[in-house]
C-alpha positions in Angstrom: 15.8 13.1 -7.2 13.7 12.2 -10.1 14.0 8.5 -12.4 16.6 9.7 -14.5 18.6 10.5 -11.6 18.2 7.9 -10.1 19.0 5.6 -12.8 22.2 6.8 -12.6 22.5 6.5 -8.9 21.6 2.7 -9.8 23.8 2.0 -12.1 27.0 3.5 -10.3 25.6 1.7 -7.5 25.7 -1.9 -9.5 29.2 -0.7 -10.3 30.7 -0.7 -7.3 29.4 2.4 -5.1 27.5 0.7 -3.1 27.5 3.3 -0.4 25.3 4.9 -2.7 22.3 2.9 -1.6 22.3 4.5 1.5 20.2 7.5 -0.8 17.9 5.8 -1.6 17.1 4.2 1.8 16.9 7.4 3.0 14.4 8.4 0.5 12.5 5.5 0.3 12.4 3.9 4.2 9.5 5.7 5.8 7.3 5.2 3.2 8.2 1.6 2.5 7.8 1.3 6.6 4.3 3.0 6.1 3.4 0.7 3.6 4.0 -2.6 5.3 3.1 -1.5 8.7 -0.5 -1.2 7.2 -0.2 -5.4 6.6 1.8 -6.1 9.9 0.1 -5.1 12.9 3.5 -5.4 15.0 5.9 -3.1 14.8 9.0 -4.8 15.1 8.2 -7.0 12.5 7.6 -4.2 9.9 10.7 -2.9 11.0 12.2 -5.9 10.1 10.5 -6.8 6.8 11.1 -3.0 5.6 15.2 -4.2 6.3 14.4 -7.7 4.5 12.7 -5.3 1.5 15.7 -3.1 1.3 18.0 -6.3 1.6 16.3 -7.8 -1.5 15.9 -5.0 -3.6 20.0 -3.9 -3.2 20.3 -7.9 -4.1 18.4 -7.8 -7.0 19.6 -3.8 -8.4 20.9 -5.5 -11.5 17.5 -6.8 -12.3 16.3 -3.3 -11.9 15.8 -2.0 -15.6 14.1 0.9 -15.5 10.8 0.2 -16.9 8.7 1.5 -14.3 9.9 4.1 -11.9 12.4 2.9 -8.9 9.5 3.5 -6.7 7.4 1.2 -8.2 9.4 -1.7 -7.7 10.4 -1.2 -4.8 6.8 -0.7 -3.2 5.6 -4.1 -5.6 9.3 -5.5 -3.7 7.8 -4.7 -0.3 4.3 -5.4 -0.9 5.3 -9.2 -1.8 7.5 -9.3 1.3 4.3 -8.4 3.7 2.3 -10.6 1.6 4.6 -13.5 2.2 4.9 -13.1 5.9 1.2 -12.9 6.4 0.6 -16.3 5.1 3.0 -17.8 7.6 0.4 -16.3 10.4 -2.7 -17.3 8.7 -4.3 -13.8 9.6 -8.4 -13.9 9.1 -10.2 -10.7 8.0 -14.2 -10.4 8.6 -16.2 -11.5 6.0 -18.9 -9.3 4.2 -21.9 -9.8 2.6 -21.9 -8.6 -1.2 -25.2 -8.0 -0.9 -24.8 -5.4 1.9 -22.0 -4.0 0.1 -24.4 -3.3 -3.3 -26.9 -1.6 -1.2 -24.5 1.0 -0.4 -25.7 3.9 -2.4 -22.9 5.4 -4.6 -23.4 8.9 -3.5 -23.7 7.7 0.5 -20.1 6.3 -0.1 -18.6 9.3 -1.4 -20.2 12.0 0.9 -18.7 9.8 4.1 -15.3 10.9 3.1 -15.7 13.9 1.6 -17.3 15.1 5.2 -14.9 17.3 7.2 -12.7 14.3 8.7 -13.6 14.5 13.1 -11.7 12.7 15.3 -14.5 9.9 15.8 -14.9 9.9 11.7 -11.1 9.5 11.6 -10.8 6.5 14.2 -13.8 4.5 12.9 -11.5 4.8 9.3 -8.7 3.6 10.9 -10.4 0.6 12.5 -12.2 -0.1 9.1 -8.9 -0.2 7.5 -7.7 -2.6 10.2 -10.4 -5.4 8.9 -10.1 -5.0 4.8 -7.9 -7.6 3.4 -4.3 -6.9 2.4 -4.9 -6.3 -1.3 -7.5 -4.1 0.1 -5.5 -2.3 2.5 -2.9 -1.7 -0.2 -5.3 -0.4 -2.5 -6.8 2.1 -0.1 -2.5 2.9 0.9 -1.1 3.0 -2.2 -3.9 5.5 -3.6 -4.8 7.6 -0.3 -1.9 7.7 1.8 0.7 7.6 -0.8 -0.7 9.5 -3.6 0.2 7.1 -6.2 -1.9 7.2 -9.3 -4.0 4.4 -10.6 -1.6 3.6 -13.5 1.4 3.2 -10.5 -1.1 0.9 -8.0 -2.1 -0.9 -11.1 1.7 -1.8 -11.6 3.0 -2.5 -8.3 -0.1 -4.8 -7.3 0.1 -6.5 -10.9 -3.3 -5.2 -12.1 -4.9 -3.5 -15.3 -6.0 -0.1 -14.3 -9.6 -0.8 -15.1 -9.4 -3.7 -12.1 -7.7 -1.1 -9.8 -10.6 1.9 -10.1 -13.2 -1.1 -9.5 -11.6 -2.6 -6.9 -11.1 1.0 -5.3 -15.1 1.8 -5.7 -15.6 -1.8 -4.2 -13.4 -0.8 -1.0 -15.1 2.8 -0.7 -18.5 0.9 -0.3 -16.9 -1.5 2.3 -15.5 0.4 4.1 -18.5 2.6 4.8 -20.4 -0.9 6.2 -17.8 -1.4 8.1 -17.6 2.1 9.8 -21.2 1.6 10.4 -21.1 5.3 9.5 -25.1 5.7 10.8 -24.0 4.2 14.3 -22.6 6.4 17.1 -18.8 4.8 18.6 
């Protein structure tokens, strides 16, 4: 289904087919599951802010105007959901030195994940990813995992594009510190 398409879908569904939202659940629920299960460490409660996103965006279709694809808003719709629940808990995230960060050489960075990914490589990623911050975590997401391009990151976390490819550099660099890449597990 591509934007045009699903305009359409949209609109009937504003019109009256609601059972027509059931399409675009479908489409959209794993990777909107994805998404916030990379802010919420439990389960059940990704579960159930993925239902509160999907509750929210059917509530506010009308508002829905096409400007930026479907995706898009729904992601920046979920992304704001996970956001608000996590400062209810007050979660903390480890704090890094900038310093230690800008003594990351550029090219050290990039060759860490460019290596053929091994299973210890691969965990010591995951666990990285566990201690960024949630704009962090959504940057790294958005872009890896979900293959969105910069302009598309930019507009569901509300950035200029510019702020989104430094902020992405930034992330690289931190989260080789954290994997401690040089260190065996």
């Amino acid at each position: 289904m591509d934007n045009q398409e699903e305009l359409k879908y949209i609109q009937r569904i504003c019109n009256g087919e609601t059972y027509l939202f059931s399409s675009l659940l479908n489409r959209y629920s794993r990777s909107i599951y994805s998404l916030i299960a990379r802010i919420i460490p439990s389960r059940e409660d990704a579960e159930e802010l993925t239902q509160d996103t999907f509750m929210k965006a059917f509530r506010k279709l009308d508002s829905f105007k096409g400007d930026c694809s479907f995706s898009t808003w729904l992601f920046r719709i979920a992304y704001n959901t996970a956001v608000s629940a996590t400062r209810k808990t007050r979660i903390v995230f480890p704090v890094i030195d900038e310093a230690i960060i800008d003594r990351v050489s550029d090219d050290a960075a990039e060759a860490a994940f460019e290596e053929d990914a091994n299973e210890e490589l691969l965990h010591k990623l995951e666990t990285a990813i566990g201690k960024l911050n949630i704009e962090e975590r959504m940057l790294i997401t958005l872009y890896y995992s979900e293959n969105k391009p910069i302009a598309e990151v930019a507009s569901i976390l509300e950035m200029s594009t510019d702020n989104v490819k430094i902020k992405l550099f930034r992330v690289r660099k931190k989260l080789y510190v954290l994997m401690d890449i040089n260190k065996p597990s």
